[in-house]
C-alpha positions in Angstrom: 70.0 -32.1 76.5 70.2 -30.0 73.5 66.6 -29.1 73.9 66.5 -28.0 77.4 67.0 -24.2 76.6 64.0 -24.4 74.3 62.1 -26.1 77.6 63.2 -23.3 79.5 61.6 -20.5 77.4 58.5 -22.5 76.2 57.5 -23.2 80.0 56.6 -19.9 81.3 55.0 -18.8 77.5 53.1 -22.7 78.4 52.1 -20.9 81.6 51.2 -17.7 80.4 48.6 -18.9 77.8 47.3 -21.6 80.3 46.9 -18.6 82.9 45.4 -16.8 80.2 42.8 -19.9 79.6 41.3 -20.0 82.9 44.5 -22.1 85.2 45.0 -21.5 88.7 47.2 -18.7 88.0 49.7 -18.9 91.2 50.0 -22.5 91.3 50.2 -22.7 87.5 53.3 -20.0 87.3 54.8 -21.5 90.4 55.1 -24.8 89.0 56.5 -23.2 86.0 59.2 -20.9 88.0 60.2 -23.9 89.9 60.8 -26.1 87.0 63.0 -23.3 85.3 65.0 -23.1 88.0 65.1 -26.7 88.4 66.5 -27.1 84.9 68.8 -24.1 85.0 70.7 -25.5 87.5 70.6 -29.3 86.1 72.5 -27.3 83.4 75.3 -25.6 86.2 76.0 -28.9 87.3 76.3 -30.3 83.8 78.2 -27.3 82.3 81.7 -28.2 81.7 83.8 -25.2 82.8 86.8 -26.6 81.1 85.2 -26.5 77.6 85.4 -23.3 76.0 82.7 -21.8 73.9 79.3 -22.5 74.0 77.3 -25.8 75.2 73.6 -27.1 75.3 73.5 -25.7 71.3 70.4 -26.1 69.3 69.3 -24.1 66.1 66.7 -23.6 63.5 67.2 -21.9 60.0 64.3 -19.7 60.2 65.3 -17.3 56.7 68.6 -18.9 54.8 68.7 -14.8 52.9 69.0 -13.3 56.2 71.0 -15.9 57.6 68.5 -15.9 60.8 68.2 -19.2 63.1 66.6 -19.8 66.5 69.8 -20.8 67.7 70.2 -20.9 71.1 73.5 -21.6 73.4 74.9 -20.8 76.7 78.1 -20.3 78.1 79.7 -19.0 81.8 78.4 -15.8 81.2 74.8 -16.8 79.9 74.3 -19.4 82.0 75.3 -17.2 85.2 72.3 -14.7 84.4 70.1 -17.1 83.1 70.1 -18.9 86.9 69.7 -15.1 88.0 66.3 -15.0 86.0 65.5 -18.5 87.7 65.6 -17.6 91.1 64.1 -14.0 91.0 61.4 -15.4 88.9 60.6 -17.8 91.5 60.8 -15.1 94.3 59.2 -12.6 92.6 55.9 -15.4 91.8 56.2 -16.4 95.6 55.9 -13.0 97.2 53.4 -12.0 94.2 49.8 -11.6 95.9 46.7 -14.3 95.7 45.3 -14.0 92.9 41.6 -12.8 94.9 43.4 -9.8 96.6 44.2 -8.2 92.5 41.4 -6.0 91.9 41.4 -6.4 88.1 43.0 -8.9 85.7 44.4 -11.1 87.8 44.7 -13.9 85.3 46.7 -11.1 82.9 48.9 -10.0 85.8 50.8 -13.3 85.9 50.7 -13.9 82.4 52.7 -10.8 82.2 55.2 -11.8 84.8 55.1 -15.2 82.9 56.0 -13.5 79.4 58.8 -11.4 81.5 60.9 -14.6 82.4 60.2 -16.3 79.0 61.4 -12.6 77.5 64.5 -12.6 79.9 65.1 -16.0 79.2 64.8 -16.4 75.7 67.5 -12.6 75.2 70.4 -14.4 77.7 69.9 -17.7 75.9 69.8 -16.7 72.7 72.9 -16.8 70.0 71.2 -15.0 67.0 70.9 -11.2 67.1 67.5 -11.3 65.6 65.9 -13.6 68.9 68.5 -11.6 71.1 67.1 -8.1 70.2 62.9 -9.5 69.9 63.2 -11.8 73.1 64.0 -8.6 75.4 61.4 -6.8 73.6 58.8 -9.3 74.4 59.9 -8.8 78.0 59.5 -4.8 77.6 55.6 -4.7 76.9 54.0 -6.8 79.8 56.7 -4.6 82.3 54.5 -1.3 80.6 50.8 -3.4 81.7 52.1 -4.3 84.4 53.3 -0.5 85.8 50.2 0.6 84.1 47.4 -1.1 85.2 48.8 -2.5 88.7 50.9 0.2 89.4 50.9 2.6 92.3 51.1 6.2 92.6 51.4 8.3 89.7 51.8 5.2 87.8 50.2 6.8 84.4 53.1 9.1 83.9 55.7 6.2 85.2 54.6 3.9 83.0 54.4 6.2 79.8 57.7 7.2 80.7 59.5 3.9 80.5 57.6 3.1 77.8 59.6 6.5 75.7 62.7 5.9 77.5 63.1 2.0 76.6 61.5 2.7 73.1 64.0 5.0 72.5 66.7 3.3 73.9 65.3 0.0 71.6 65.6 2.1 68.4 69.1 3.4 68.8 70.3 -0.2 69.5 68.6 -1.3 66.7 70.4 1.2 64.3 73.3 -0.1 65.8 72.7 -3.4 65.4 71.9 -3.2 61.8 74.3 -0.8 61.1 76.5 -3.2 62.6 75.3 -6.1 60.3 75.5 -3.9 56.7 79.3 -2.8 57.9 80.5 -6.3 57.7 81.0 -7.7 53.4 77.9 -9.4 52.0 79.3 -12.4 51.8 80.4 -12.6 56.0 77.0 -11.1 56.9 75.4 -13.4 59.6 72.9 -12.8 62.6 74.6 -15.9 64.7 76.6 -14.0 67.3 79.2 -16.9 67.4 79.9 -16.4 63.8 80.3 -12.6 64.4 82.7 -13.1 66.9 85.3 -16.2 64.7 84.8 -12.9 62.2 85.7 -10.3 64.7 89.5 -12.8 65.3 89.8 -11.9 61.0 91.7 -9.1 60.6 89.2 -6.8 58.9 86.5 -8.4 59.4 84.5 -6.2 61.4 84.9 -2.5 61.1 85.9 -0.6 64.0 83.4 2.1 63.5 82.9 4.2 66.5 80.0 5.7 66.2 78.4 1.9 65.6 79.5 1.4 68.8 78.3 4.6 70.3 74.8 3.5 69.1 75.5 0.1 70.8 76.4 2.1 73.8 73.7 4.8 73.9 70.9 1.7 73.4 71.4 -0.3 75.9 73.4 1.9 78.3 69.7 3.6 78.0 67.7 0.2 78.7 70.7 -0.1 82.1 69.9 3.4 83.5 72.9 4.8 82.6 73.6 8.7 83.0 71.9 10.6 81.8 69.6 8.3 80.3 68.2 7.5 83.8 65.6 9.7 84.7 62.8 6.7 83.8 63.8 3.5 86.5 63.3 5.5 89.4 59.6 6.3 89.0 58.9 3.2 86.8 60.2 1.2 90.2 58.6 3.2 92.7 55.6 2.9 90.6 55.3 -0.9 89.3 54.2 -3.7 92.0 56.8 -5.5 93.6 57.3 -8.8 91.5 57.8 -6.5 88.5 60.2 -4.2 89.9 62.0 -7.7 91.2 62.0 -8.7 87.6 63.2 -5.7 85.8 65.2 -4.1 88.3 67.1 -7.5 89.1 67.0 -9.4 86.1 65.5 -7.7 82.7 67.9 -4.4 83.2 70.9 -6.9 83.1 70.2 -7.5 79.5 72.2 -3.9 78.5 74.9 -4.8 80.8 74.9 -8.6 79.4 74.9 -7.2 75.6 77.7 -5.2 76.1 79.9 -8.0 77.4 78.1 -10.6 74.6 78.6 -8.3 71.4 79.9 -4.8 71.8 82.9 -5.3 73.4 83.8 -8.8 71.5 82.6 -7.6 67.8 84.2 -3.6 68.3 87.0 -3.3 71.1 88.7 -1.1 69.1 85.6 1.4 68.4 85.0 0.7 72.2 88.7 2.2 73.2 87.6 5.4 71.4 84.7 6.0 73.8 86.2 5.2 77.4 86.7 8.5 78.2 83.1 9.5 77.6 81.9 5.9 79.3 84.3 7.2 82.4 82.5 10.1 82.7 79.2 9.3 82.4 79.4 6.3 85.0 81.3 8.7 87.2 77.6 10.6 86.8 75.4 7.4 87.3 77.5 7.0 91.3 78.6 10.5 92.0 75.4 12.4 91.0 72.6 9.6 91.2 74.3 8.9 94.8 74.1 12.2 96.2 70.3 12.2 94.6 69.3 9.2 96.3 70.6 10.7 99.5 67.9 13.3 99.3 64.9 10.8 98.5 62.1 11.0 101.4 60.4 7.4 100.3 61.9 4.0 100.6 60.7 3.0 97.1 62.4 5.7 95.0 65.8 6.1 96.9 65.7 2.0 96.3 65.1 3.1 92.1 67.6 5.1 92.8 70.1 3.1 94.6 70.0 0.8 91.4 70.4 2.9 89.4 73.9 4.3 91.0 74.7 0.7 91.3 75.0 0.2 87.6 77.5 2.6 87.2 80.6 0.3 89.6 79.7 -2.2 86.8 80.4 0.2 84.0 83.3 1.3 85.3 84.3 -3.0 85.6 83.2 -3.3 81.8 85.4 -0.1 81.1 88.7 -1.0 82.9 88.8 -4.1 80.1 91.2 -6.8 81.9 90.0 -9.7 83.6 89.6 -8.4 87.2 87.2 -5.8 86.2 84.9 -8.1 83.7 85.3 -10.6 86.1 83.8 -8.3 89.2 81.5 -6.5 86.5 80.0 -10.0 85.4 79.6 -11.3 89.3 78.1 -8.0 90.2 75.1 -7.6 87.8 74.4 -11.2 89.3 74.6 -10.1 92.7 73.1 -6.7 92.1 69.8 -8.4 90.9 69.6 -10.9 94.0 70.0 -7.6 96.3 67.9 -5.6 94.9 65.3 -8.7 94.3 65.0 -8.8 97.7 65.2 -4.7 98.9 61.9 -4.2 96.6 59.9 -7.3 97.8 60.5 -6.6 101.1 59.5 -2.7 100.1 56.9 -4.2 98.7 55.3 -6.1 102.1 55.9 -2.7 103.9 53.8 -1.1 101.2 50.8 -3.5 101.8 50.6 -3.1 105.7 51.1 0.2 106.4 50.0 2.1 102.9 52.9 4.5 102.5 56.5 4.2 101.6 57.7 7.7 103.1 59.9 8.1 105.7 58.3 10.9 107.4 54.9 8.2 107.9 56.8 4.7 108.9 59.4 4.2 111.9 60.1 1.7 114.2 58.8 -1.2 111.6 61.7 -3.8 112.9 59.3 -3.9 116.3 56.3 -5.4 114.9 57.5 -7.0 111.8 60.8 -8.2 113.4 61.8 -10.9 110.5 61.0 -7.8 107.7 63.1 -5.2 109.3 66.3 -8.3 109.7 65.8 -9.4 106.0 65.6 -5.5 105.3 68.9 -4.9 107.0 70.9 -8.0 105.3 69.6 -7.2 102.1 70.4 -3.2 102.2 74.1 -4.4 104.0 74.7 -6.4 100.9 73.7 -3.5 98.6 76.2 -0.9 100.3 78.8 -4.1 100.0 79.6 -5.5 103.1 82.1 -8.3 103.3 80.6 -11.4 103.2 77.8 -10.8 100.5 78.4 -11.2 96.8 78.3 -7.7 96.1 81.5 -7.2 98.4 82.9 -10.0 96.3 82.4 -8.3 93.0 82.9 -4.7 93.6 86.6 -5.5 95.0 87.6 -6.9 91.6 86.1 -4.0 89.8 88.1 -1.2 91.9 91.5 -3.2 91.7 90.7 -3.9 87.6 89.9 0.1 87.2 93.0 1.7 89.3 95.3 -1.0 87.7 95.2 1.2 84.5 98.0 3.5 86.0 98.6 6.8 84.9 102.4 8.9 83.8 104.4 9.5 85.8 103.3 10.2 89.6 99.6 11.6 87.8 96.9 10.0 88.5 95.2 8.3 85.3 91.4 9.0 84.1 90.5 5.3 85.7 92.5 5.9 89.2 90.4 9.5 89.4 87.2 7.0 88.6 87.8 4.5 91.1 88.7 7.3 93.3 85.1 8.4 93.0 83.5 5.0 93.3 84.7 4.7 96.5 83.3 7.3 97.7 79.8 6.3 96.2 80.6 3.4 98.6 80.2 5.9 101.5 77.5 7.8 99.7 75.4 4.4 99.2 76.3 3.3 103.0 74.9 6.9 104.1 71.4 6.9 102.0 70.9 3.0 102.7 71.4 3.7 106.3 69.3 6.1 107.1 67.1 4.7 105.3 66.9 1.8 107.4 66.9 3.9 110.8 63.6 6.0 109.7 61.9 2.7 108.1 62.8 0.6 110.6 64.4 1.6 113.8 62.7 4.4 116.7 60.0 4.2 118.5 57.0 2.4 116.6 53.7 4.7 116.5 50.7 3.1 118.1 49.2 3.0 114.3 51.9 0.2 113.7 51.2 -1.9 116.6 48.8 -4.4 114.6 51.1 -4.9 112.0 51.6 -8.3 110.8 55.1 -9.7 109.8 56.0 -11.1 106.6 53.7 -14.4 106.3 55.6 -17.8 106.4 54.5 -18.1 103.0 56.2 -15.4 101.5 59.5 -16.1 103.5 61.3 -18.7 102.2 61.2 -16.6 98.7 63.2 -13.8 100.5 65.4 -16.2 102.3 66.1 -18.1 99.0 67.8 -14.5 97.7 69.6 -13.3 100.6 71.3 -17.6 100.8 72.5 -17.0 97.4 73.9 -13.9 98.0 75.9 -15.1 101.1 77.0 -18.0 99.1 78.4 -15.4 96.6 80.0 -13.3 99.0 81.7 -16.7 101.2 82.2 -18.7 98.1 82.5 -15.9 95.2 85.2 -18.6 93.4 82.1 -21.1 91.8 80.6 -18.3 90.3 83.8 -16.5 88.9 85.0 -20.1 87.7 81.9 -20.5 85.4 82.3 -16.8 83.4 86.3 -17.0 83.3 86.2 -18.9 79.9 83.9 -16.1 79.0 86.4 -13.3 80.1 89.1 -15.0 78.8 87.0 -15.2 75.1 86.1 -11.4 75.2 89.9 -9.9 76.3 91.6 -12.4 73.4 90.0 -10.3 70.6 92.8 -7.8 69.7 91.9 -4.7 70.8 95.0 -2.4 69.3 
């Protein structure tokens, strides 16, 4: 039992290098995905929600000076995304094409989606800063070969692009991490994120620096798209082949969101305080600005790079109201997020392989010949704009009562109630790009060019179908998600913030 997060990375790095040997390289990573998510959810139904802390522990003094251990552990939270990075991984290796229709490297293709899950895998499971901060760094460099080498378009400049943005983002959170570390007295120094966070409950025990924490918040709000730091997903998706935009948009951009809530906000809520106005502002950016952009996209790949990137800001503002309605939504969010926009770029993907473009101005009247493509398309983009009965409806509600509970003086509205105020109307903004996107994909009359087309193969379907069931389960049944990241919520809002 206490070795079955070790499995769960070493399978897909197994994988990789057997690819890498000469292995059948789809059935080889299938086998692995399907395994992963086999045992990720052999640990939902064994993870007791009643226990707080963390569970499945297992660790390895690697350097007694540094205090550095493979020690890995989940709880709600961890265990919530790591069954995220299980089912993506498997939809993203289902819809990924035969190996004898890649061109070049088809054996290093899927190792790199291989080393993506282990990457993604290893940062969520992970209690020592050290493995946290390497794993999603591992995950970083087969996402650059992958946008590089596979990629469409200009993908050159996409993929150089990333590679700056995240590179840059990487550095700043590593000053902040280690910064972080050499604040805290030699003798309480410690890489195990568990220990940090007893020491955080000390009075004193961690100082509430703030611009540590605006290091923390500049890194990985850079690695989540946040505004301004944006400017790299929506080219780097619109550039990178479907299964990798899957993975990073869906799961591996999570790991900023996921840090936050894992050691920002426990270890410095204090230093975090000192920086919500800022955060309010700059989310307010990533839905009001980024919406209105992605309104004026002409291609279905970029207003989808876009459209996630706007999306990240609702979860911002969840992870800035602080109380356990807006954690709560954040948390279920960033998992429904990555189902929904799993499933927007594979399906983006299969229009990009029958009919060679992505504009709008070339496509219309898709739903006619690729009838189950243009249905999937429309549930998936109905979840994204938040439609009752998806999961993202279920976690954006949360997040809007969490935000405009923070009343202001008096009959003035507060700095979150003006917020919220304008995160509802990036509901109407993403409803109006989403849309019309749909309607000039999707819906007129179909151009004899498209009358050949072929619909999404039965192979391919049950991988699209697999996202979209969870999603609904999410949206219908939101409490058995909530129930597993409440202990987590609970553990984050009981260190003192003033």
């Amino acid at each position: 039992m206490h070795n079955l997060l070790s499995f769960l990375i070493a399978i897909p790095i197994v994988a990789a290098i057997a690819i890498l040997l000469g292995a059948c390289a789809k059935k080889c990573a299938l086998l692995a995905t399907t395994v992963n998510l086999l045992l990720t959810l052999f640990l939902v139904f064994h993870f007791d929600q009643a226990k707080a802390g963390y569970q499945f522990t297992s660790s390895i003094l690697l350097a007694p000076d540094w205090k550095i251990s493979f020690f890995l552990g989940i709880d709600g939270l961890s265990l919530l995304m790591l069954l995220l990075t299980a089912i993506v991984s498997l939809a993203a290796i289902w819809i990924a094409p035969h190996p004898e229709k890649l061109e070049r490297y088809p054996s290093l293709y899927y190792a790199c989606l291989m080393f993506i899950v282990a990457g993604a895998t290893g940062a969520f499971a992970s209690l020592d800063l050290f493995f946290f901060y390497a794993f999603h760094e591992l995950a970083l460099i087969p996402t650059f070969l992958l946008i590089g080498i596979w990629g469409s378009g200009d993908r050159i400049t996409a993929a150089w692009k990333i590679t700056i943005y995240l590179a840059l983002g990487s550095f700043i959170l590593l000053i902040g991490l280690l910064s972080l570390y050499l604040s805290i007295p030699d003798a309480a120094r410690t890489f195990s994120i568990p220990d940090l966070q007893a020491l955080a409950h000390t009075p004193g025990g961690i100082p509430q620096t703030p611009w540590i924490y605006l290091c923390l918040l500049i890194g990985f709000g850079t690695l989540i798209s946040l505004f301004p730091f944006h400017s790299w997903a929506p080219p780097a998706y619109a550039s990178a082949p479907a299964p990798a935009a899957m993975l990073h948009a869906g799961v591996l951009k999570k790991f900023g969101l996921y840090g936050l809530l894992r050691v920002a906000l426990p270890l410095m809520p204090q230093a975090a305080q000192h920086w919500t106005g800022l955060l309010l502002f700059l989310l307010a950016g990533n839905i009001l600005y980024v919406g209105l952009v992605t309104i004026a996209q002409k291609r279905l790949d970029t207003m989808l790079g876009y459209s996630s990137v706007m999306h990240m800001g609702y979860i911002f503002l969840g992870i800035a109201a602080f109380n356990p309605l807006g954690l709560t939504g954040a948390a279920l969010l960033m998992f429904a997020h990555g189902l929904s926009i799993a499933a927007l770029f594979a399906l983006a993907g299969a229009v990009r392989a029958r009919t060679g473009s992505l504009e709008f101005a070339k496509l219309g009247g898709l739903a006619k010949p690729m009838p189950f493509l243009g249905f999937t398309f429309g549930l998936a983009a109905f979840a994204s704009i938040g439609l009752p009965g998806f999961g993202n409806f279920a976690a954006e509600l949360p997040i809007f009562f969490g935000a405009f509970s923070h009343a202001g003086k008096g009959l003035a509205f507060s700095n979150f109630q003006v917020t919220t105020i304008i995160a509802l109307w990036g509901v109407v903004i993403s409803a109006v790009y989403m849309l019309r996107g749909y309607r000039a994909a999707f819906l007129g009359e179909a151009p004899k060019r498209w009358t050949g087309l072929e619909d999404l193969c039965c192979c391919a379907r049950p991988a699209i179908l697999l996202l979209l069931a969870v999603l609904l389960l999410a949206g219908f049944q939101p409490q058995l998600f909530v129930n597993l990241v409440t202990p987590t919520i609970k553990a984050v809002l009981a260190v003192p913030a003033k």
